[in-house]
BAFI-3210 file (N, C-alpha, C; in Angstrom, 3 decimals, decimal comma, padded with zeros to 6 digits):
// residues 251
n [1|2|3|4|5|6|7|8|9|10|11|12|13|14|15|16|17|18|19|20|21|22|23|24|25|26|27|28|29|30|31|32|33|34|35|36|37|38|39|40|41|42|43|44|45|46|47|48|49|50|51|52|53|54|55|56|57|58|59|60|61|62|63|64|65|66|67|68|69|70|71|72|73|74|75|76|77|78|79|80|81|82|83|84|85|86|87|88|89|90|91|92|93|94|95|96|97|98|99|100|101|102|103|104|105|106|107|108|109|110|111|112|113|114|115|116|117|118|119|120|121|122|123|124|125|126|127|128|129|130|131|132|133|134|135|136|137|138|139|140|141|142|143|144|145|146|147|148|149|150|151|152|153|154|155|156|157|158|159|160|161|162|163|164|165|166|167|168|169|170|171|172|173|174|175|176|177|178|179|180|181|182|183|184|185|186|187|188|189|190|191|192|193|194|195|196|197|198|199|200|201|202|203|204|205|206|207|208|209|210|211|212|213|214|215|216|217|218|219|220|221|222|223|224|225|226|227|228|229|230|231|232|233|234|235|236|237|238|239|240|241|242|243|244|245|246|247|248|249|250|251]
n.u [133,745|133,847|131,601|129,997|130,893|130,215|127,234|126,359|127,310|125,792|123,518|123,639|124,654|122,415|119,937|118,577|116,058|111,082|106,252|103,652|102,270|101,136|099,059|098,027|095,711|094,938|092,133|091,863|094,061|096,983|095,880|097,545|100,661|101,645|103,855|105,952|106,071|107,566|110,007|113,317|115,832|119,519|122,336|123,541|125,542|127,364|128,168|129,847|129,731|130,689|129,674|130,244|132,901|134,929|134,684|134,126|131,993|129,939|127,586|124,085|123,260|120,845|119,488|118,274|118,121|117,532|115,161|112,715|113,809|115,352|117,968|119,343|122,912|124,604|126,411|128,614|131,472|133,952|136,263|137,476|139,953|141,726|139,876|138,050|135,449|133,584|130,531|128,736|126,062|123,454|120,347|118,376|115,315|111,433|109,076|106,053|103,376|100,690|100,059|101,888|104,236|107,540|108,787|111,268|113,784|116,615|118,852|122,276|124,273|127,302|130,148|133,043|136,399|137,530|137,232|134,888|134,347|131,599|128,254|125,352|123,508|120,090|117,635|114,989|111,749|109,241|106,806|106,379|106,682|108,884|111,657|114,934|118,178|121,141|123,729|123,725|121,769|119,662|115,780|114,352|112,487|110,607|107,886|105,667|103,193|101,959|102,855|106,324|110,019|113,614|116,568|117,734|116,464|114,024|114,144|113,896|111,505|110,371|111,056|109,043|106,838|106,483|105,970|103,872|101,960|101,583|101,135|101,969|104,260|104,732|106,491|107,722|110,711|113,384|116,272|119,827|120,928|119,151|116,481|113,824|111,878|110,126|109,148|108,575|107,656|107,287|106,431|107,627|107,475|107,614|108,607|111,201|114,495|117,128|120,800|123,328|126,209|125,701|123,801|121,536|118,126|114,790|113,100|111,430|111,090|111,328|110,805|111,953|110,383|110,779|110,578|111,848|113,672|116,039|117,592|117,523|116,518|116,485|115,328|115,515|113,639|113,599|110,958|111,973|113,983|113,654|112,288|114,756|116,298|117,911|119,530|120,965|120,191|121,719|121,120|122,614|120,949|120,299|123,309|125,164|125,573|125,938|126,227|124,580|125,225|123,867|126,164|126,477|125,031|123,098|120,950]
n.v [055,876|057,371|056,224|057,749|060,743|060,882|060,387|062,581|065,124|065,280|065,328|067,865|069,724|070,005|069,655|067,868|067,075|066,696|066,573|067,349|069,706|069,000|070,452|071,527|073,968|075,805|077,590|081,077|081,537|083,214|084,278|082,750|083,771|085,220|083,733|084,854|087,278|086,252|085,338|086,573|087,677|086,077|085,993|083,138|081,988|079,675|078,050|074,928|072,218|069,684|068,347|070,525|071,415|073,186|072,233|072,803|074,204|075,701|077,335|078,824|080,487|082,260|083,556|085,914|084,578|085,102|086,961|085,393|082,996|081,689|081,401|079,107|077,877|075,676|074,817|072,538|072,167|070,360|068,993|066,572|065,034|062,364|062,692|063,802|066,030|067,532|069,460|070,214|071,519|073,265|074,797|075,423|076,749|077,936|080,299|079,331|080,833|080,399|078,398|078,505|077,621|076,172|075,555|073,394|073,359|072,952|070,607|069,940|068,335|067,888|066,007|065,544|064,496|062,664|059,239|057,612|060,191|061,979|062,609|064,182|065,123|066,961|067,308|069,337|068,994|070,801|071,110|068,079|066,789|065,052|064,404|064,421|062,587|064,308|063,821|061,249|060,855|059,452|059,453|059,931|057,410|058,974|060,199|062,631|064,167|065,921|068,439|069,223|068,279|069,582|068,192|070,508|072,809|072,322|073,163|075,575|075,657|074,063|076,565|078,947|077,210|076,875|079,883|080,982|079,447|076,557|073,461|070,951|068,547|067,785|066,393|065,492|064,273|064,874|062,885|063,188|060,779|061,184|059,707|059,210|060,627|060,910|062,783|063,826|066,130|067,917|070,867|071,522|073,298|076,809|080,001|079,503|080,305|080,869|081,089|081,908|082,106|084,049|085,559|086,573|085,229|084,123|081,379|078,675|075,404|072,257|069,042|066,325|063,625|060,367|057,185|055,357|056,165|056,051|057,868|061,356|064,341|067,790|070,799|074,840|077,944|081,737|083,971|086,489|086,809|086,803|083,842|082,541|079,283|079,047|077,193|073,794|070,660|067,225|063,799|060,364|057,468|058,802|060,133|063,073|063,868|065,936|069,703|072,915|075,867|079,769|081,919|084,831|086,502|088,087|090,044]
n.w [-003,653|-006,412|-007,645|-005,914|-006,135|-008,628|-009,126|-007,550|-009,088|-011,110|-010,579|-009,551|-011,325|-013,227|-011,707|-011,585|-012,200|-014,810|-017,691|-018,234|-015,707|-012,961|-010,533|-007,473|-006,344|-003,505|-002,232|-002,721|-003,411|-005,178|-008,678|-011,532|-012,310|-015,736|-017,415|-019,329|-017,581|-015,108|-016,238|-015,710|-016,820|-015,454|-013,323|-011,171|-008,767|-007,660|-004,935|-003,389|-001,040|001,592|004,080|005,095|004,474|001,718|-002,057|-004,454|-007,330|-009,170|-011,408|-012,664|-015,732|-017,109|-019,922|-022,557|-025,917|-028,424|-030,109|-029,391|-028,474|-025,403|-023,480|-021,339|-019,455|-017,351|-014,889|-013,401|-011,263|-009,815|-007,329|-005,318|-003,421|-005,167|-007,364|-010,195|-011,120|-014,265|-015,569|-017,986|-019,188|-021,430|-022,581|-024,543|-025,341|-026,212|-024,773|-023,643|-023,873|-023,847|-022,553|-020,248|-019,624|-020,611|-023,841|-025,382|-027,461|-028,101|-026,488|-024,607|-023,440|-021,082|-020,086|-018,160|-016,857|-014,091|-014,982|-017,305|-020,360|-021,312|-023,507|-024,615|-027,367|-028,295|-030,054|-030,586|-032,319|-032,376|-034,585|-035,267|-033,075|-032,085|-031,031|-031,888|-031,755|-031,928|-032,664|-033,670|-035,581|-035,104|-034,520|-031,213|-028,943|-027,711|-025,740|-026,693|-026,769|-024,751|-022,378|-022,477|-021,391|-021,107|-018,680|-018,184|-018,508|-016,924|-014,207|-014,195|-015,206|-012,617|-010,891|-011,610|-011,436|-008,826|-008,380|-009,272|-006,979|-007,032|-005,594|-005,485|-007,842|-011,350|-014,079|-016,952|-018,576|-020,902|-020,356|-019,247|-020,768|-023,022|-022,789|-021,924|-018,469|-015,637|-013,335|-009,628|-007,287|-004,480|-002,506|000,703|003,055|004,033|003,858|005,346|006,622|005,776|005,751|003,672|001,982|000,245|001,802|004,212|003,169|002,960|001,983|000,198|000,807|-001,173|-002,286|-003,812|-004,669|-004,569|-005,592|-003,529|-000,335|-000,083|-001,441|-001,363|-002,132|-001,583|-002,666|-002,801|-002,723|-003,485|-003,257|-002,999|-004,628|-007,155|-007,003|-007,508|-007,537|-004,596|-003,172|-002,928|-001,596|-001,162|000,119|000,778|001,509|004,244|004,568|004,269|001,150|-000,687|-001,141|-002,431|-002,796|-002,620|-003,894|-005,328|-007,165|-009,949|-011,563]
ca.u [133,866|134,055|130,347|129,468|131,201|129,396|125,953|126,206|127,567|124,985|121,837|124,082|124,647|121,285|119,141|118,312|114,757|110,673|105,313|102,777|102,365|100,085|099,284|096,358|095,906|093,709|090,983|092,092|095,623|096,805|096,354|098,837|101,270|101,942|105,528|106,545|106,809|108,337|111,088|114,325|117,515|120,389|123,685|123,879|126,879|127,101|129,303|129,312|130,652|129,881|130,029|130,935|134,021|134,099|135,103|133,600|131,512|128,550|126,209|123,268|123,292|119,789|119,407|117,316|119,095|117,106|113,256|111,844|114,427|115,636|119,170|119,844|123,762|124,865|127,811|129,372|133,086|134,305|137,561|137,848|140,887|142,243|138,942|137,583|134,198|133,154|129,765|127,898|124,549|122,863|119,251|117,184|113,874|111,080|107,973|104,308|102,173|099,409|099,951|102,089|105,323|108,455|109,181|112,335|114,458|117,661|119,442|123,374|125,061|129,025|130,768|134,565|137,100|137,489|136,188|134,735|133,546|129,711|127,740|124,254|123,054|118,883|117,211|113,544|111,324|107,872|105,614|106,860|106,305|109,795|113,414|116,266|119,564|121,871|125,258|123,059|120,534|118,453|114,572|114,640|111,582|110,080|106,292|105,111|101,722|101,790|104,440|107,683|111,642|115,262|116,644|118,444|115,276|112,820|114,134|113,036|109,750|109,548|110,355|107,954|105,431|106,480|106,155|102,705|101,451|101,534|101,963|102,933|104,374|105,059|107,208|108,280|111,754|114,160|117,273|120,848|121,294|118,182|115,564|112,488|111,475|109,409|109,618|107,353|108,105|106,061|106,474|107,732|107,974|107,387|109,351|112,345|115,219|118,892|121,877|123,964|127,415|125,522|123,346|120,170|116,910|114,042|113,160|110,249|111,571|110,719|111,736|111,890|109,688|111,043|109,615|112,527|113,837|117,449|118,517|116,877|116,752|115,558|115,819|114,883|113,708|113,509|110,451|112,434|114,949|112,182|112,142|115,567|116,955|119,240|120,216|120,049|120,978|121,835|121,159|122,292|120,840|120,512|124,202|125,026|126,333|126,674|125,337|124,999|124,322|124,063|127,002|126,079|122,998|122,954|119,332]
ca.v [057,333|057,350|056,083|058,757|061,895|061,120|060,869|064,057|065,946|064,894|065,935|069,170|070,319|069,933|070,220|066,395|067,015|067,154|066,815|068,631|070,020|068,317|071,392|071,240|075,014|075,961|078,835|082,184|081,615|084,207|083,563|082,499|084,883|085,164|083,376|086,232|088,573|085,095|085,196|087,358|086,915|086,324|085,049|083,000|081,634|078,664|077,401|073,315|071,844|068,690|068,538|071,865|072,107|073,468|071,216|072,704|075,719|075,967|078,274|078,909|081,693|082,367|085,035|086,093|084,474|086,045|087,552|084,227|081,836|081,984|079,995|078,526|077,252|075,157|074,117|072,205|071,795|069,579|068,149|065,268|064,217|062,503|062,833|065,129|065,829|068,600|069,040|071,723|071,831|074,340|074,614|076,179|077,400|079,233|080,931|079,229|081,794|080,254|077,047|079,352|076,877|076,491|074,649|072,977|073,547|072,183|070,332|069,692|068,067|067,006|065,416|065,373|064,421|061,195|058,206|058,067|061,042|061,258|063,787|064,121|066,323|066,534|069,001|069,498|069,296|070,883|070,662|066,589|066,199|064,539|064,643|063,899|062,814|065,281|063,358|059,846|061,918|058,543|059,759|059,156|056,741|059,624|060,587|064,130|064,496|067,355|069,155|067,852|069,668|068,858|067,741|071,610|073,862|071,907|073,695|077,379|075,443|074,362|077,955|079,544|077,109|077,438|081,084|080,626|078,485|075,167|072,278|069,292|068,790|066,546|066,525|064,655|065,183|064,424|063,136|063,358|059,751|061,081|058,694|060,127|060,250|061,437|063,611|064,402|067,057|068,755|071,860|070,918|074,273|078,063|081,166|079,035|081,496|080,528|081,913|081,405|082,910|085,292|086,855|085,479|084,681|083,434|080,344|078,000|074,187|071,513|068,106|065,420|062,582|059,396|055,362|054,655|057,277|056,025|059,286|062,346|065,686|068,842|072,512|075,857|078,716|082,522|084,776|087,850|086,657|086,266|082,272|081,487|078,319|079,598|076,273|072,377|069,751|065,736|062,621|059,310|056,622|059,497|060,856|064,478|063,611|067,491|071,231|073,899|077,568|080,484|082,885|085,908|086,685|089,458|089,935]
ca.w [-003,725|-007,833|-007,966|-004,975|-006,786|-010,002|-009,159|-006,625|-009,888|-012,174|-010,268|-009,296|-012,179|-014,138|-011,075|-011,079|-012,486|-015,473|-018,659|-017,956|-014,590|-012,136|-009,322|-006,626|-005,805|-002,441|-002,316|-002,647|-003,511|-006,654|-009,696|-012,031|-013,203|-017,202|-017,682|-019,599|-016,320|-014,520|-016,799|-015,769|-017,173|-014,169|-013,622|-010,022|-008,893|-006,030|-003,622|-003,315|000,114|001,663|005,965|005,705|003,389|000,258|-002,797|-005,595|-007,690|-010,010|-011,886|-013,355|-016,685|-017,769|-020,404|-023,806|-027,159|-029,391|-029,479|-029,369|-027,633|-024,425|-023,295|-019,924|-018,838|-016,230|-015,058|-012,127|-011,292|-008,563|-006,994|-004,375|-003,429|-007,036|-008,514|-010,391|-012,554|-014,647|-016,208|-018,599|-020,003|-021,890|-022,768|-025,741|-025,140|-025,814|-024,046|-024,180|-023,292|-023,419|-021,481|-019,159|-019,514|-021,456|-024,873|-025,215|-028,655|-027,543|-024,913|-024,898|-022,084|-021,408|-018,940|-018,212|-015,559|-013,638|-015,522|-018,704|-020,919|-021,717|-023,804|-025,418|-027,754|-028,547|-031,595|-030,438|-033,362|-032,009|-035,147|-035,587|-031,903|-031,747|-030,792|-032,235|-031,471|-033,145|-033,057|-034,444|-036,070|-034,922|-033,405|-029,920|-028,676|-026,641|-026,252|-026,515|-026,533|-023,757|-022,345|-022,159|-020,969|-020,784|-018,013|-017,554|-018,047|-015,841|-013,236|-014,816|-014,468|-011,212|-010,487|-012,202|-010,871|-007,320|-007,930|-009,044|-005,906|-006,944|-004,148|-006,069|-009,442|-012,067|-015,122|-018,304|-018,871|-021,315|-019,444|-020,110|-021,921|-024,613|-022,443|-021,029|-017,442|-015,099|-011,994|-009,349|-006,153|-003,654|-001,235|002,603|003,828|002,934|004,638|005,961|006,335|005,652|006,314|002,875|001,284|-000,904|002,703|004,651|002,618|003,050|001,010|000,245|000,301|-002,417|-002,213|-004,822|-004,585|-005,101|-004,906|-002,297|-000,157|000,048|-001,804|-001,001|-002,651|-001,470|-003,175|-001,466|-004,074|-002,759|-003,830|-002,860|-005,648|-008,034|-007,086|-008,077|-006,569|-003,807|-002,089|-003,208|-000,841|-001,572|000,944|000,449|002,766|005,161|005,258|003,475|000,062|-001,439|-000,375|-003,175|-001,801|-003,730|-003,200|-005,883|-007,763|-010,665|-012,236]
c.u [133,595|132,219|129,860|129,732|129,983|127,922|125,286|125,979|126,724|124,034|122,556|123,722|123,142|120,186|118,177|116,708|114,397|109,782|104,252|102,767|101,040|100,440|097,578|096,549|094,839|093,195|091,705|093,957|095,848|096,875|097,355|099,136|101,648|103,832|106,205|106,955|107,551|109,659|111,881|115,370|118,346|121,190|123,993|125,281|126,802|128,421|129,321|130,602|129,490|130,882|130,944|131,937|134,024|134,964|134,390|132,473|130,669|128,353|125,704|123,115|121,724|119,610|118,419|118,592|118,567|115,613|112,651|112,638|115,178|117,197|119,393|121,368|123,841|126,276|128,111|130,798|133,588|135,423|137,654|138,900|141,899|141,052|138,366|136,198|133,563|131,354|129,014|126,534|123,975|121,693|118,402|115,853|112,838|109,802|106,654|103,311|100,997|099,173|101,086|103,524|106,592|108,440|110,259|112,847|115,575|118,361|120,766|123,917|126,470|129,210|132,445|134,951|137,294|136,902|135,933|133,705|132,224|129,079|126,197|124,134|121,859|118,565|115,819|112,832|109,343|107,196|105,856|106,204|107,487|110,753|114,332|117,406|120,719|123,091|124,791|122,945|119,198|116,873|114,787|113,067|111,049|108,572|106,227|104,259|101,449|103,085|105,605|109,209|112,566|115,578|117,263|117,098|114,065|112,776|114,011|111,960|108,959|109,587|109,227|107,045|105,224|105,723|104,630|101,464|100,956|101,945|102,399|102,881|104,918|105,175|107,535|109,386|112,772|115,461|118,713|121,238|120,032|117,334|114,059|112,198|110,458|109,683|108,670|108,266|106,555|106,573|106,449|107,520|107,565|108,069|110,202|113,706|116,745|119,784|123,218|125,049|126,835|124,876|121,993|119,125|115,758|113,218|112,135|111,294|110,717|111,422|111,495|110,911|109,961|110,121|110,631|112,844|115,516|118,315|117,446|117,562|115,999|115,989|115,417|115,337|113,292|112,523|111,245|113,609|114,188|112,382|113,366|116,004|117,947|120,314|119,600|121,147|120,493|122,350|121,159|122,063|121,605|121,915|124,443|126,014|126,877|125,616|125,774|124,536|124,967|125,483|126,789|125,303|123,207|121,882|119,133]
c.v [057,825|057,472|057,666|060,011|062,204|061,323|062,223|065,149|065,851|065,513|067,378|070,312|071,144|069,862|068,815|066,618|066,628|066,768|067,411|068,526|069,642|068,939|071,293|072,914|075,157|077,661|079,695|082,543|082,426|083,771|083,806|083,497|084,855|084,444|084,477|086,981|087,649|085,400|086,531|086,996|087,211|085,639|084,668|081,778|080,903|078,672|076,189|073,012|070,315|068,214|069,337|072,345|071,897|072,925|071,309|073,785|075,378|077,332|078,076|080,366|081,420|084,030|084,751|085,864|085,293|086,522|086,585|083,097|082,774|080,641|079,737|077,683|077,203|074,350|073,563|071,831|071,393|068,686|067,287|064,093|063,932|062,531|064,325|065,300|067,347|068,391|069,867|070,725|073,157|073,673|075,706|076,466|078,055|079,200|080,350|079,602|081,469|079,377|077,467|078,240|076,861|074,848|074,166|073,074|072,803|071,802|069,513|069,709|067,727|066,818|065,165|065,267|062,918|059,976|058,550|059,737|061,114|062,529|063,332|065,606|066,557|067,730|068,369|069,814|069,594|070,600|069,374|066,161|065,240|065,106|064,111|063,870|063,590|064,536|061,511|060,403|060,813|059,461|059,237|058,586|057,662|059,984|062,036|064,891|065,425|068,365|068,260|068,784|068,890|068,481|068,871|072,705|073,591|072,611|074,836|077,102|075,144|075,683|078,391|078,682|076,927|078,601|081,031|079,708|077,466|074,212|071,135|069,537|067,688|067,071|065,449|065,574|064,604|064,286|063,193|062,281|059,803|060,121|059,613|059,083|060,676|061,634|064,231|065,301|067,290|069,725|070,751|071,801|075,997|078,857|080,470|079,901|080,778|081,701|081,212|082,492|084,247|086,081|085,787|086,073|084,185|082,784|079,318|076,648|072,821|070,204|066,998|064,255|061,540|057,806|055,170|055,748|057,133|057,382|059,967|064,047|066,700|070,347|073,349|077,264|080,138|083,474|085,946|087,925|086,148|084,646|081,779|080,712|078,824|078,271|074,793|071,575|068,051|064,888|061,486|058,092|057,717|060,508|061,979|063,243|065,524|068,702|071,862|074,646|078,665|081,529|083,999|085,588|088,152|089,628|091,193]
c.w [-005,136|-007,984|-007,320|-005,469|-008,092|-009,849|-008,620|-007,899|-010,773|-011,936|-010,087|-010,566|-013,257|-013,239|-011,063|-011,056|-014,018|-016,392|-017,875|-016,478|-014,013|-010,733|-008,537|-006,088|-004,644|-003,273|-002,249|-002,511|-005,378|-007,778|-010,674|-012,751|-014,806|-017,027|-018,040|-018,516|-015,201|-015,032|-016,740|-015,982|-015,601|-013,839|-011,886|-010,345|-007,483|-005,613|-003,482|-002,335|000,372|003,207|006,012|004,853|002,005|-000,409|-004,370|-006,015|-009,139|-010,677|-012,926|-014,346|-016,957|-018,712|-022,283|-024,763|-028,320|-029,204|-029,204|-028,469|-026,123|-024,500|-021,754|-020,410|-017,406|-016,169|-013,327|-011,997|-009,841|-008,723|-005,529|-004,092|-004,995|-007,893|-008,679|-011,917|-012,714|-015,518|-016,493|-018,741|-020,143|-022,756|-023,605|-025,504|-025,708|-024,951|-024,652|-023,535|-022,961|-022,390|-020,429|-018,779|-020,779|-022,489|-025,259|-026,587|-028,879|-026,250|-025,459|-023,421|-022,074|-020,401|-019,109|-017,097|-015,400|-014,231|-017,233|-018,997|-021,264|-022,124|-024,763|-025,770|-029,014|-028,973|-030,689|-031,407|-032,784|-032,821|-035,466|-034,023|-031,373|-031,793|-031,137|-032,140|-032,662|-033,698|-033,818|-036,069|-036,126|-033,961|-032,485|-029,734|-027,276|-026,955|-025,809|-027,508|-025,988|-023,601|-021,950|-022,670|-020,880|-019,663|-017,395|-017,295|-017,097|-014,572|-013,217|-014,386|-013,532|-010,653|-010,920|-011,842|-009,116|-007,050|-007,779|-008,297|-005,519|-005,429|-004,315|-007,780|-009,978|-013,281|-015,636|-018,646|-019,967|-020,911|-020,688|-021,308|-022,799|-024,031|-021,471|-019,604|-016,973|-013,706|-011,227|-007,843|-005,385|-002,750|000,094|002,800|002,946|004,586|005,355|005,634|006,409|005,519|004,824|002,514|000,944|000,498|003,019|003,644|003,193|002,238|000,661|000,076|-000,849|-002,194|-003,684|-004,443|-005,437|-004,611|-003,992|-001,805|000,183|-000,567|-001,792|-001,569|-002,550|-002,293|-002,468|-003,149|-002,885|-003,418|-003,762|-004,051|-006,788|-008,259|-007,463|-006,920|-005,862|-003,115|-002,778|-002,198|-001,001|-000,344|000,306|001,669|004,048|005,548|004,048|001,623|-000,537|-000,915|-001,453|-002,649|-002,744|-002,905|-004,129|-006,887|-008,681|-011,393|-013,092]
res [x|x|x|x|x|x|x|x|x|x|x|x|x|x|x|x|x|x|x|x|x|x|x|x|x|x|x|x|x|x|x|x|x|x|x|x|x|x|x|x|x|x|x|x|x|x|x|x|x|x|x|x|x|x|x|x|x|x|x|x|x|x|x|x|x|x|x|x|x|x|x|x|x|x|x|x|x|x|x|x|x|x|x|x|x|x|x|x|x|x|x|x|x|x|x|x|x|x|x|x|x|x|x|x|x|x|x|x|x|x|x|x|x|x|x|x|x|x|x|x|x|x|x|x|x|x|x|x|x|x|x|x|x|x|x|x|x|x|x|x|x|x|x|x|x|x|x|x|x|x|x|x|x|x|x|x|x|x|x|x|x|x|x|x|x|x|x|x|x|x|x|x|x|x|x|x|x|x|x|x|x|x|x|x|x|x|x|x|x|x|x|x|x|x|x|x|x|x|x|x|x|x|x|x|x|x|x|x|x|x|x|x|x|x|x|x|x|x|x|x|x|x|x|x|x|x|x|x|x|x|x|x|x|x|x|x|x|x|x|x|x|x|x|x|x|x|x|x|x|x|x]
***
């Protein structure tokens, strides 16, 4: 149960994604919108149940820090029985207009509750091309050559390239233990309508793409909510592990 709590809360929280974007667009699909008019600040707020009862509460803050940066928080908070795991991240940013994606500045994660404590916290040095651990201040052994995101804002960017009518994607991400990965997705679905806390939607689905499929992760983003994630749901070896659903939305 210990193992099973923790990994649920991990991808929850931080959206369990993230380098450059690899999109196949068809004929006469629109073209891509400027990030700039992508980007709205907005404070959602989840719900987290799992076969139905609820056990736990989220959200996502996105808002302007200053003219040039942007900040994303995240948070998850969950209780099970005697366990219990908390877990922030917040994400630095800014806007690259030209390449129509986001630049990463900082990324600060924590973990508390059940078990041990665990935190990273990574300075983004764009003209160096590296990252550094802040609480070392050792370089981390990461490559970035192209684009390359935290492990909290990646998921600004699959919106924003959902919105713009990508069908598969792929990311370089910097995860929470300061190690680079990589992350690929694709569209299942478009206009699937749910019935969630916050009111029905209708939702495009996204799933994760993994080499085994023993855990399974799908999201569901809503154009009518300018693309924000409304709903993420976690399979392990087929049985529910966790359900987030949005319950209010302020933009």
């Amino acid at each position: 149960m210990k193992r099973t709590a923790s990994w649920l809360i991990y991808s929850l929280v931080i959206g369990s994604f993230a380098t450059s974007i690899a999109s196949a667009k068809d004929a006469g699909q629109p073209e891509t919108q400027p990030i700039s008019q992508s980007m709205k600040p907005y404070q959602a707020n989840y719900v987290i149940t799992r076969d139905g009862s609820e056990y736990g509460h989220g959200y996502r803050y996105l808002e302007k820090a200053s003219e040039n940066e942007w900040e994303l928080k995240t948070q998850s908070d969950i209780s099970w029985f005697i366990l219990s795991d908390k877990r922030e991240a917040r994400s630095v940013f800014i806007l690259d207009d030209e390449n129509n994606r986001l630049e990463p500045r900082e990324f600060i994660y924590m973990r508390t509750g059940t078990g041990s404590d665990k935190s990273f916290h990574g300075e983004f040095e764009a003209n160096e091309k590296r990252v550094r651990n802040v609480d070392t201040g050792n370089i981390l052994d990461i490559n970035w050559e192209q684009a390359l995101f935290d492990e909290a804002n990646v998921t600004e960017q699959l919106r924003i390239d959902v919105a713009n009518g990508a069908e598969t994607f792929k990311y370089h991400v910097v995860n929470e233990k300061g190690q680079e990965d990589e992350y690929r997705f694709e569209i299942l679905a478009r206009n699937q309508k749910l019935s969630l806390p916050y009111g029905e939607v209708e939702a495009i689905k996204v799933a994760r793409i993994r080499e085994s499929n023993r855990r399974q992760t799908f999201f569901w983003f809503a154009p009518e909510l300018n693309y924000v994630m409304v709903k993420m749901q976690q399979f392990k070896e087929g049985e529910e592990q966790a359900t987030m659903l949005l319950k209010s939305l302020s933009m």
